[in-house]
C-alpha positions as CSV (number, residue, x, y, z in Angstrom):
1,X,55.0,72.5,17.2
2,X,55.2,69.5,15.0
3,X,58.9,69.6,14.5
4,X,59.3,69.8,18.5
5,X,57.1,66.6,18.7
6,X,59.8,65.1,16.5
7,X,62.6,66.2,18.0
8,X,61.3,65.2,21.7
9,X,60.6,61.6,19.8
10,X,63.7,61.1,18.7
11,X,65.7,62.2,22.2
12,X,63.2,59.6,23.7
13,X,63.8,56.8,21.5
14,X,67.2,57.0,21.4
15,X,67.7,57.3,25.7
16,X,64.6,54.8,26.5
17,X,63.7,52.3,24.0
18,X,67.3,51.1,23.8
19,X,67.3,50.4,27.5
20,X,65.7,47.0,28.5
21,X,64.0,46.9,31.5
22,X,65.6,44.4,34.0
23,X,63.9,41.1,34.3
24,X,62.9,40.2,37.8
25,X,61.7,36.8,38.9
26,X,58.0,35.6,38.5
27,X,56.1,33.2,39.9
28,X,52.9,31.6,38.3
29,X,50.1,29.5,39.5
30,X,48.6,27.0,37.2
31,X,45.4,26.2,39.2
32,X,42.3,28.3,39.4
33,X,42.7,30.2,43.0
34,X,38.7,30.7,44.2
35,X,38.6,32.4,47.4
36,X,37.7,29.3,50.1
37,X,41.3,28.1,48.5
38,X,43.0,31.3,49.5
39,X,44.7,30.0,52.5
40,X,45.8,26.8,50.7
41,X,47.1,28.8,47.8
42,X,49.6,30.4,49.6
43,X,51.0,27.8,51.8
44,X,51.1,25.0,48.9
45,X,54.6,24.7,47.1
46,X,54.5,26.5,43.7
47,X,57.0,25.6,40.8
48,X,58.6,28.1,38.5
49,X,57.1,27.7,35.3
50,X,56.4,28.6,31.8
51,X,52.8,29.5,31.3
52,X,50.6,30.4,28.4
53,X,49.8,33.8,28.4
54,X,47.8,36.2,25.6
55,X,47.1,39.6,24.4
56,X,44.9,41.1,21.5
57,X,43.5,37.3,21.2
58,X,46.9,36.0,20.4
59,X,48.7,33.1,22.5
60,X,52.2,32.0,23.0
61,X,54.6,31.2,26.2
62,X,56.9,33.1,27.8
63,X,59.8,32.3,29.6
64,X,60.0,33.6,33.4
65,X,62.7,36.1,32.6
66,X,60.2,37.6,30.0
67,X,57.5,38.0,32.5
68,X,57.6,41.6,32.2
69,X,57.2,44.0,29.5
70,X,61.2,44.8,28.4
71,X,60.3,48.7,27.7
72,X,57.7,50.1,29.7
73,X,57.6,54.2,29.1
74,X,56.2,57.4,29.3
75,X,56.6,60.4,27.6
76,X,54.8,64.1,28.1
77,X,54.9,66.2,25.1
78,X,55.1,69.9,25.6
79,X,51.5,71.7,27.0
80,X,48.7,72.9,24.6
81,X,45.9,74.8,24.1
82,X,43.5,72.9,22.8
83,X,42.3,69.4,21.5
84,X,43.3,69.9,17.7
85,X,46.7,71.2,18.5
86,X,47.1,68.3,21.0
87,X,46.3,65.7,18.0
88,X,48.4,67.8,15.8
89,X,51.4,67.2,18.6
90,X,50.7,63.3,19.0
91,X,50.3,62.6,15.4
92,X,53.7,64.4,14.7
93,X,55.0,62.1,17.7
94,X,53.6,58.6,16.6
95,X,55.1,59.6,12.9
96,X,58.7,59.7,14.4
97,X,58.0,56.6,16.9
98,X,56.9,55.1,14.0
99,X,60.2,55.4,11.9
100,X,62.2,53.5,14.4
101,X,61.9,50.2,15.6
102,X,62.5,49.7,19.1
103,X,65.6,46.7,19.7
104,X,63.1,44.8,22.3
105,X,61.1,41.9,21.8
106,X,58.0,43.1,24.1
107,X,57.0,46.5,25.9
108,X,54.4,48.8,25.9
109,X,55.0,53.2,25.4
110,X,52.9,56.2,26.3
111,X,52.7,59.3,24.8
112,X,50.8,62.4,26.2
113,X,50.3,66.0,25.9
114,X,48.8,68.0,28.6
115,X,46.0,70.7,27.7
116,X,45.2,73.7,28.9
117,X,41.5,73.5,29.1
118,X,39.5,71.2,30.6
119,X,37.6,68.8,28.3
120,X,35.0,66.3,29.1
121,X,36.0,62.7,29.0
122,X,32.6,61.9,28.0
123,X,31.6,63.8,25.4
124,X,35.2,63.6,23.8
125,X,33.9,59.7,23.8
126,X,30.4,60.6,22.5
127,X,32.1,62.2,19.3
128,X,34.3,58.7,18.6
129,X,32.9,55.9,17.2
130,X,35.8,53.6,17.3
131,X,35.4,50.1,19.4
132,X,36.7,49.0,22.1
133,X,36.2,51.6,24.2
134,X,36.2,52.1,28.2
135,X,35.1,55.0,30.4
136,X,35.5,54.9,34.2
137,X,35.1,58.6,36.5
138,X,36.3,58.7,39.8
139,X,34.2,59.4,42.8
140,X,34.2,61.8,46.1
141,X,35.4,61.3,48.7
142,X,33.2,61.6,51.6
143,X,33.0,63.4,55.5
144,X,30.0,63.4,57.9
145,X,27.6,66.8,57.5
146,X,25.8,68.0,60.7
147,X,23.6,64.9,61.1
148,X,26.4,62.8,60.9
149,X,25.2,61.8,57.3
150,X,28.6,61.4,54.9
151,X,28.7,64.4,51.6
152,X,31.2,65.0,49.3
153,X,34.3,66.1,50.3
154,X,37.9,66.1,48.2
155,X,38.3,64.2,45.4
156,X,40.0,60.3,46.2
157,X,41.3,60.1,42.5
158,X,44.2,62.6,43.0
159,X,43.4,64.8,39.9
160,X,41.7,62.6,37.8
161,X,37.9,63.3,37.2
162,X,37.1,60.7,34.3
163,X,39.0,58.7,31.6
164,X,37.7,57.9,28.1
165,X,39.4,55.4,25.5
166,X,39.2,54.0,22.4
167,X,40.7,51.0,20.6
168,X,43.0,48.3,22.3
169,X,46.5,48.9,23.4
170,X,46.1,45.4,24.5
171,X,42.9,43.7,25.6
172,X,42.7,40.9,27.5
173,X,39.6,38.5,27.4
174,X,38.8,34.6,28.4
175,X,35.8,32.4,28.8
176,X,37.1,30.6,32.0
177,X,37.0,31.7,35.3
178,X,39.7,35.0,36.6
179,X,43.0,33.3,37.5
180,X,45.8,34.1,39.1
181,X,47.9,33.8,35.7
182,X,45.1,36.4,33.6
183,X,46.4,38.7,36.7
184,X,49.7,38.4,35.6
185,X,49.3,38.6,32.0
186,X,47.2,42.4,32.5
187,X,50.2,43.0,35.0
188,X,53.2,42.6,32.2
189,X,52.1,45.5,30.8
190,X,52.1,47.7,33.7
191,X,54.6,49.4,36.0
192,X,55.2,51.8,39.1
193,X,57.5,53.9,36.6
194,X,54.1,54.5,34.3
195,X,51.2,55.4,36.6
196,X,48.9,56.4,33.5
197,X,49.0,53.2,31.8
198,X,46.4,51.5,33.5
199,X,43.8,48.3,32.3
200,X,40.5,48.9,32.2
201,X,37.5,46.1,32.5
202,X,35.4,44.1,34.9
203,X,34.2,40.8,35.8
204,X,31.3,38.3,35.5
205,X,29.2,38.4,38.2
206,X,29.6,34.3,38.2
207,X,32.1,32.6,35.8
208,X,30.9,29.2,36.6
209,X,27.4,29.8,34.7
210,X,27.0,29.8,31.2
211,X,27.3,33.2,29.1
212,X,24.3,34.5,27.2
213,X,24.2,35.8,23.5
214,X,23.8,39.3,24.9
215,X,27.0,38.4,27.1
216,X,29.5,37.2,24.8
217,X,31.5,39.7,23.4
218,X,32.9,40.2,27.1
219,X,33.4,36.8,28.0
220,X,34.1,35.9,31.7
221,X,36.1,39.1,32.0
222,X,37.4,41.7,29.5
223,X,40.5,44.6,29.9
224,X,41.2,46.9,27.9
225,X,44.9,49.2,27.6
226,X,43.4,52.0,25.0
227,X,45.1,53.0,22.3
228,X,44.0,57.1,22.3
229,X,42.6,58.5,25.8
230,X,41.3,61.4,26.7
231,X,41.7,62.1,30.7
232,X,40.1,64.7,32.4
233,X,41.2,66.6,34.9
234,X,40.7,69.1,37.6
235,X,42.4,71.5,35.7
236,X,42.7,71.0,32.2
237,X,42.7,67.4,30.4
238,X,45.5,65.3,28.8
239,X,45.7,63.4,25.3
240,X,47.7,60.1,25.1
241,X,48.1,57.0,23.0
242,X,49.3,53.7,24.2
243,X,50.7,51.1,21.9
244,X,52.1,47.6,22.9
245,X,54.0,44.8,21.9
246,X,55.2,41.7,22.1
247,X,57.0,39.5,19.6
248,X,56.5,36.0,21.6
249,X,53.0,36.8,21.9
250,X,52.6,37.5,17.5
251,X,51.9,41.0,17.8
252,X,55.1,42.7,16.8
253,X,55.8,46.6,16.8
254,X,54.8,46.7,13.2
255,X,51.6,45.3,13.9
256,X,51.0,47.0,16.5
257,X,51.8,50.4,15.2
258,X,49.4,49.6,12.0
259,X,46.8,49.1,14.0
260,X,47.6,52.4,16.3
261,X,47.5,54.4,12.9
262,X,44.4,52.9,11.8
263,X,42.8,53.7,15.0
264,X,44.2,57.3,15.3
265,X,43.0,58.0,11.8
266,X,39.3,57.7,13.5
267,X,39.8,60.1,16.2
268,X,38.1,63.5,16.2
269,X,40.1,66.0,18.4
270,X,37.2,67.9,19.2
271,X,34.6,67.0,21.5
272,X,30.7,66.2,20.6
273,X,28.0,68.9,21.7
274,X,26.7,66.1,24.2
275,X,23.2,67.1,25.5
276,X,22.2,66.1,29.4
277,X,18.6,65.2,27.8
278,X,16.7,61.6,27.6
279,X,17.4,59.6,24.6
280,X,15.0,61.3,21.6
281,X,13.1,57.3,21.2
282,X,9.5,56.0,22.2
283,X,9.3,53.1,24.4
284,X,7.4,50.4,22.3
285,X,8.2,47.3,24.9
286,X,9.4,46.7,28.0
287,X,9.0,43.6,30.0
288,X,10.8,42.3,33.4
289,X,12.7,39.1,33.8
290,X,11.1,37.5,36.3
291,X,7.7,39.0,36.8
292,X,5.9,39.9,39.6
293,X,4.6,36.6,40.1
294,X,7.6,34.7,39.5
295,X,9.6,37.1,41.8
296,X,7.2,36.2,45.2
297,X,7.3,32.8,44.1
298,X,11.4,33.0,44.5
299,X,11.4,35.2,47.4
300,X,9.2,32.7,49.1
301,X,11.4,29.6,48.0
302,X,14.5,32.0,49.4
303,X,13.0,32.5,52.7
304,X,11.6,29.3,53.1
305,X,15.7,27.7,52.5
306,X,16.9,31.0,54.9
307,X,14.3,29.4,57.7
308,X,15.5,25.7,57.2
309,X,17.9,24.2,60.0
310,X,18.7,22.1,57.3
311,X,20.1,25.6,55.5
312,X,23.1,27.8,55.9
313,X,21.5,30.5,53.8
314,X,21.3,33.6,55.7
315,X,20.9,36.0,53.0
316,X,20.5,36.1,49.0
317,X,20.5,38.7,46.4
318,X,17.4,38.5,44.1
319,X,18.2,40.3,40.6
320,X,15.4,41.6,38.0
321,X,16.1,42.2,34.5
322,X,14.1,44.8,32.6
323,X,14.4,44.8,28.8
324,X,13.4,48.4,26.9
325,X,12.9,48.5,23.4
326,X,12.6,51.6,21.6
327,X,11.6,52.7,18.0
328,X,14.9,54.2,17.3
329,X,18.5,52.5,18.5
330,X,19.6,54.1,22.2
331,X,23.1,55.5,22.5
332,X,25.0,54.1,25.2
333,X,27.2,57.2,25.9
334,X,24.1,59.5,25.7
335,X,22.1,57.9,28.0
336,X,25.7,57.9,30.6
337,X,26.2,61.5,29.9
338,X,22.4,61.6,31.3
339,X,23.5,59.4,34.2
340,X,26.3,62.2,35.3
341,X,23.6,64.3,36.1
342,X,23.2,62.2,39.6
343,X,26.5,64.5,40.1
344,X,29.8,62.7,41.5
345,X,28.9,61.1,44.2
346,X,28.9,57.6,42.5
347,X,31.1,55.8,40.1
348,X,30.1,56.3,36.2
349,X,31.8,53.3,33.8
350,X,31.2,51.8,30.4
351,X,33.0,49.0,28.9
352,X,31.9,48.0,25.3
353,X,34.0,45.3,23.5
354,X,34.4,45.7,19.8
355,X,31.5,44.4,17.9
356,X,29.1,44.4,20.9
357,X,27.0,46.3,23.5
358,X,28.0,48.7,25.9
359,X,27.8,48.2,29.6
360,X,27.4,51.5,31.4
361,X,26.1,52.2,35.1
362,X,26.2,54.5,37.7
363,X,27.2,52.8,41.0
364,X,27.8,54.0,44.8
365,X,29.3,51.1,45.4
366,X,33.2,50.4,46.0
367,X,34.8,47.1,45.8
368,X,37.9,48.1,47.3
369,X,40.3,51.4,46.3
370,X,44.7,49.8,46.6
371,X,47.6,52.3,46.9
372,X,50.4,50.6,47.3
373,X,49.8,48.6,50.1
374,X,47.2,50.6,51.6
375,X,43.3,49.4,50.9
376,X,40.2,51.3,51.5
377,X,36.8,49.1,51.1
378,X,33.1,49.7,52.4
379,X,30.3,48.0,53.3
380,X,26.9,49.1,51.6
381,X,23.3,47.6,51.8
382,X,19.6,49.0,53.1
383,X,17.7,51.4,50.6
384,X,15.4,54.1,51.3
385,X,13.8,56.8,49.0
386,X,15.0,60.6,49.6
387,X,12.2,62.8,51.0
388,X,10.6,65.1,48.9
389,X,11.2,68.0,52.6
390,X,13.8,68.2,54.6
391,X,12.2,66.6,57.5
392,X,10.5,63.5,55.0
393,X,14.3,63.0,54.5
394,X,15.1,62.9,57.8
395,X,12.0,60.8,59.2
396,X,13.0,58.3,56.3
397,X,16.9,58.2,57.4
398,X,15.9,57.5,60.8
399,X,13.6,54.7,60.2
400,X,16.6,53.2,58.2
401,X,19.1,54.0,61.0
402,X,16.5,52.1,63.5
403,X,15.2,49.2,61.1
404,X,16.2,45.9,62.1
405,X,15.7,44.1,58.9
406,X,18.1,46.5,56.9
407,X,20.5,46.1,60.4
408,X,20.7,42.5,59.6
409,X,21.2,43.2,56.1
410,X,24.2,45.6,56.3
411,X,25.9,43.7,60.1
412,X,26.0,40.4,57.1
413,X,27.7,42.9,54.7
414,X,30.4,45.1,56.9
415,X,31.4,41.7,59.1
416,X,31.8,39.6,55.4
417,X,34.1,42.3,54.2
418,X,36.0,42.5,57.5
419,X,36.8,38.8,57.8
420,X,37.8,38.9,53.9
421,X,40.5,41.9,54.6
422,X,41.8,40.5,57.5
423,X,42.7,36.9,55.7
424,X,44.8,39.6,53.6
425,X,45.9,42.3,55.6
426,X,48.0,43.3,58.9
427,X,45.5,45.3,60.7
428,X,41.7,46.3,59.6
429,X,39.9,49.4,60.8
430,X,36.1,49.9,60.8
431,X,36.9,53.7,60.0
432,X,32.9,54.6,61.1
433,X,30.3,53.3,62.9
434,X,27.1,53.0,61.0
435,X,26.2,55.8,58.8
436,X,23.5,56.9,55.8
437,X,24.8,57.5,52.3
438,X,23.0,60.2,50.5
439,X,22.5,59.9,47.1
440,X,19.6,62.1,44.6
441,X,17.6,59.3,44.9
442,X,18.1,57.0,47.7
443,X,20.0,56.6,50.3
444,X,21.6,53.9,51.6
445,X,23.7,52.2,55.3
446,X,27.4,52.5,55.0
447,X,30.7,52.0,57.1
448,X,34.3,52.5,55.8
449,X,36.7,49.7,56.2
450,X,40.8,50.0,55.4
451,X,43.6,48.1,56.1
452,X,47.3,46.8,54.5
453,X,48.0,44.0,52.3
454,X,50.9,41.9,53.3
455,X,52.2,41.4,50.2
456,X,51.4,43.1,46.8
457,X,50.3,40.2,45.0
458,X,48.1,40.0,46.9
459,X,46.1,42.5,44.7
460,X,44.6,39.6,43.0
461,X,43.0,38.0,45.5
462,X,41.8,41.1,47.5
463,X,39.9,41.7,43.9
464,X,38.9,37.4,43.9
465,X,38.3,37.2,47.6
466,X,36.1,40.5,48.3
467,X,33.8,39.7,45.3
468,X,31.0,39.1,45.4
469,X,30.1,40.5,48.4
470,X,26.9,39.7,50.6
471,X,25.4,42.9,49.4
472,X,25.0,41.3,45.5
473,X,25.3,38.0,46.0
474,X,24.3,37.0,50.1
475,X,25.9,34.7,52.8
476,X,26.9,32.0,52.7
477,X,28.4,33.6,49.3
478,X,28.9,29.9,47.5
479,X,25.0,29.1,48.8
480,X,24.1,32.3,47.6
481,X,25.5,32.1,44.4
482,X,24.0,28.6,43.8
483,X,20.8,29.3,44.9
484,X,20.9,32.8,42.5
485,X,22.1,30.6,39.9
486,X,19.4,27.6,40.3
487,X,16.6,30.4,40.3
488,X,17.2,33.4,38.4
489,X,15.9,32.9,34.8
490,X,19.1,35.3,33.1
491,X,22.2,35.9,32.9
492,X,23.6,38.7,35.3
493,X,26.8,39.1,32.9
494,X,28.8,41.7,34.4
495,X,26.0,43.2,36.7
496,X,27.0,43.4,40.2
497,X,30.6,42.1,39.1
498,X,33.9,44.3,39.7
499,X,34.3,47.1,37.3
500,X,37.5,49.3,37.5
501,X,40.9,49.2,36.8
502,X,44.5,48.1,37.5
503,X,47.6,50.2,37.2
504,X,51.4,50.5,38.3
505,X,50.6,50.4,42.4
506,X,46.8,51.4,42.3
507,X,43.9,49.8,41.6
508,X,40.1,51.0,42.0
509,X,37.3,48.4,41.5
510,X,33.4,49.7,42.0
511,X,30.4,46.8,41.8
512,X,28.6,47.1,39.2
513,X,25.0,47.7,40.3
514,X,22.5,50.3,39.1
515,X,23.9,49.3,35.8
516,X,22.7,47.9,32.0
517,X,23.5,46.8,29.0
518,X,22.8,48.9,25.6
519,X,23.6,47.9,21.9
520,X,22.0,47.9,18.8
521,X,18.9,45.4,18.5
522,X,19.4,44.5,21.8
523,X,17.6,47.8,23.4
524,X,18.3,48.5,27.2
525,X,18.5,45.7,29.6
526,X,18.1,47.4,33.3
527,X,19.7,45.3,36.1
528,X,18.9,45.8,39.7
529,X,18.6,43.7,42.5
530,X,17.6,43.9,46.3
531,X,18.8,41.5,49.6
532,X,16.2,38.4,51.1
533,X,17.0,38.3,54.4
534,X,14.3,36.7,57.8
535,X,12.0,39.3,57.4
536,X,12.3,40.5,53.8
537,X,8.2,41.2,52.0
538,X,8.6,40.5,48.5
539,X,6.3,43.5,47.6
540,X,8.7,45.9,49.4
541,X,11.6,44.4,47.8
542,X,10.1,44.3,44.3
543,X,9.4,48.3,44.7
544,X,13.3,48.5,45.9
545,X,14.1,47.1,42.4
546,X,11.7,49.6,40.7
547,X,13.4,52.8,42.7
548,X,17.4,51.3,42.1
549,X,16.3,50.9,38.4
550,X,14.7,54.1,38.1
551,X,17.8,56.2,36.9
552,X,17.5,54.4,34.0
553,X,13.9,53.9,33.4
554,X,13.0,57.6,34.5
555,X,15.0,58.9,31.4
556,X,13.3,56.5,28.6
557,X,9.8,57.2,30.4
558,X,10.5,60.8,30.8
559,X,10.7,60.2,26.9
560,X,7.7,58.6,26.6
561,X,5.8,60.8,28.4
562,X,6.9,63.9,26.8
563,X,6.1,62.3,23.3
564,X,3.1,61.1,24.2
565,X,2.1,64.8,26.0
566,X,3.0,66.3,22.5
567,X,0.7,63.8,20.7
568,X,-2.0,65.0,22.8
569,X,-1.4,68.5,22.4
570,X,-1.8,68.2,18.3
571,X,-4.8,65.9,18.7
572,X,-6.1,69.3,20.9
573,X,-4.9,71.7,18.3
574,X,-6.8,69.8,15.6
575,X,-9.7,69.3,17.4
576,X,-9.4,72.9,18.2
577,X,-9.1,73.7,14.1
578,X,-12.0,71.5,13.2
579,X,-14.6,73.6,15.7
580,X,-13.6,77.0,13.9
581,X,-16.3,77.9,11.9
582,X,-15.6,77.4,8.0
583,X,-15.2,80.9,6.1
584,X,-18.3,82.2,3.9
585,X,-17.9,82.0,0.0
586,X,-19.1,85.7,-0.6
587,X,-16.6,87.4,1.8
């Protein structure tokens, strides 16, 4: 097996790396593109020139005929049967990559070998402990049930159920606000010919505000290329390294092969025994950022501004942070394995930068889904608890269907996103009329909305023009963000900020709600949030939070209260053992 690893190697090297791929011509913005300067953007004259881009946290310029990565390749290694023989079969292959230096200056190669039995993405993650790493599943696809209600239908992510990765191919990660130019640098690296190769990462929630301590390590946005992924599959799974390049950029093939081998020589081919239970640690503080009070005193200062004819608030996004600390450190991949057990109706992610927490969540809600030129989006807003019956259920969808608060709410939400696709698209279709969105736990309002980008660069700003939408943020969306960032006593972070990924001609961002951040020292921070709107009773809402943050704090309590049942069963049994009478001397 090895020596046909080799052999496959060397017929690769020697047909594809010495072939350059042709440079075609780019065209870079300097400014910083928000969305109110969309229209501008595109009708302003734009000069060709040489920008500053980055990867791996090193700098350098590159001329417009080196926009692109020169070699950009994949290569499938013969089927397997199983993890070990599949490392065996890449670590053969990297060994021969690694004997001969490709002639380009920049470019980035796959390597993968199918297997013939379907491992989990996330427990393969579970059993690694090498940082960076990135996780993102896809999500069902939906069609309307009897009652009209939308269920799962066929998978949307062609046969991909989850990808895990570890280490940094490349990873890209800056403190200023997402530009048109960090676009390009992620895109260098990608390609139409290499599908697989995709960037992993999200986005601040707001890049204008300052990041917290707890924020840091992911700056205003991180991506991530892995170096060793494991993607699962509806049949079977695949193993693949990635390992980039680029001379102008001071990361050179031999540096970036070093760092490959270091990071493959981490890697356990076999999969942890990863146990759907609650984290085995006792709650000894929580708290919630703001508290009850402070949350009706904002909900009143938001409705009182949403009332004003002097406003143009119609609607703002109130988050709450809750902070769990336990006696014993909480594992981020744990508690998402945990999290899959909502089943596949919603998005599952974590990104964790090396050297600091993990951000994991398990969100309904897409951002938008790009094929090409196609786009699907949604609109999303409204909760409701699922009944306990069948007809509890129903009574409770109905009087969501029929509420005219949560009608407000969502029209703000589906009419935002329309008027955003349609700045950047031929034609946009409403593909339903209102519907309900089962989840396990709540359901929600929800229309479908698709439509074609004019141009494909355009990527970038259907990613920068869709976020935030009304349903985390509110509308106006620049009143709503400075009114969120005037009163809200944290940093958000990444919470309700894209999270997804870019590759060759897709792209699939989901928002990053019902989400938190884990780490070491740092315990669980549990975001949620819920929309003010003419109306909106902060006592209602501030229960909203509780259920949206419940996937989370259900697990940790669940701990709790099993611990703390099992302490009062041994103070029984004692008390039991202390009553018996006490054995006679003479017998």
């Amino acid at each position: 097996m090895a020596e046909g690893a080799a052999s496959v190697m060397k017929s690769f090297l020697c047909s594809d790396l010495a072939r350059q791929a042709q440079p075609s011509p780019a065209v870079f913005l300097r400014q910083r593109i928000s969305p109110n300067s969309l229209r501008s953007a595109r009708t302003n004259p734009v000069t060709r020139l040489r920008c500053c881009h980055y990867m791996n946290g090193c700098g350098g310029r590159i001329n417009e005929e080196q926009r692109d990565a020169r070699v950009c390749r994949t290569s499938s290694l013969p089927a397997v049967s199983s993890p070990e023989a599949a490392m065996a079969e890449i670590r053969s292959a990297v060994t021969a990559l690694a004997s001969s230096s490709p002639d380009s200056r920049s470019g980035i190669i796959r390597l993968e070998v199918p297997i013939q039995q379907r491992i989990e993405a996330v427990a393969w993650m579970h059993a690694q402990q090498t940082l960076p790493r990135v996780f993102f599943s896809g999500r069902e696809g939906w069609a309307p049930d009897e009652d009209g209600s939308p269920v799962p239908a066929r998978s949307e992510w062609n046969e991909v159920v989850g990808v895990a990765g570890v280490g940094s191919a490349v990873y890209f990660r800056q403190y200023q606000p997402f530009s048109f130019e960090d676009w390009k640098c992620i895109r260098r690296f990608l390609s139409k010919d290499c599908p697989s190769i995709r960037a992993y990462g999200a986005l601040r929630f707001d890049a204008t505000t300052t990041v917290s301590s707890e924020w840091e390590h992911f700056g205003s946005f991180f991506f991530s290329i892995p170096q060793v992924e494991l993607n699962e599959l509806q049949e079977g799974s695949k193993l693949a390294i990635n390992v980039a390049w680029d001379d102008g950029l001071h990361w050179p093939w031999e540096k970036a092969m070093t760092s490959l081998l270091n990071t493959m020589g981490q890697i356990l081919p076999s999969s942890s025994n990863l146990q759907r239970q609650v984290p085995t640690a006792t709650i000894v503080a929580s708290s919630h950022t703001p508290g009850k009070a402070s949350w009706d005193t904002t909900v009143k200062k938001a409705l009182q501004m949403i009332k004003s004819e002097n406003s143009a608030l119609k609607k703002v996004v109130l988050a709450r942070n809750t902070r769990i600390l336990t006696d014993m450190e909480i594992d981020p991949i744990t508690l998402l394995g945990c999290l899959q057990m909502e089943g596949k109706m919603a998005y599952q992610f974590c990104i964790q930068p090396a050297g600091g927490p993990a951000f994991i969540g398990n969100t309904p809600e897409r951002l938008f889904r790009k094929e090409k030129l196609q786009v699907w989006s949604e609109a999303l807003a409204g909760t409701r608890p699922r009944g306990r019956t069948w007809k509890e259920d129903l009574e409770i969808r109905q009087d969501l269907l029929f509420s005219s608060k949560d009608d407000v709410e969502f029209s703000y939400v589906r009419e935002s996103i329309k008027a955003k696709l349609e700045a950047l698209c031929d034609e946009v279709r409403v593909e339903s009329t209102k519907t309900i969105r089962k989840l396990p736990r709540v359901q929600h309002l929800c229309a479908q909305l698709s439509g074609r980008l004019k141009r494909e660069e355009d990527e970038f700003y259907l990613l920068t023009h869709l976020h935030p939408t009304p349903a985390v943020c509110g509308l106006p969306a620049e009143a709503a963000r400075r009114f969120i960032a005037e009163n809200e006593a944290f940093d958000r972070g990444m919470y309700a900020g894209p999270v997804g990924w870019f590759g060759g001609e897709e792209a699939e961002f989901a928002v990053g709600i019902r989400s938190a951040l884990v780490g070491k020292g740092l315990g669980a921070l549990i975001y949620a949030g819920a929309g003010i709107v003419e109306g909106t009773i902060s006592s209602s809402e501030w229960a909203e939070v509780d259920l949206k943050a419940s996937q989370f704090t259900r697990l940790l309590q669940c701990e709790e209260n099993q611990k703390t049942k099992r302490r009062t069963e041994m103070r029984r049994e004692r008390r039991r053992g202390s009553e018996k009478p006490l054995p006679c001397a003479d017998k």
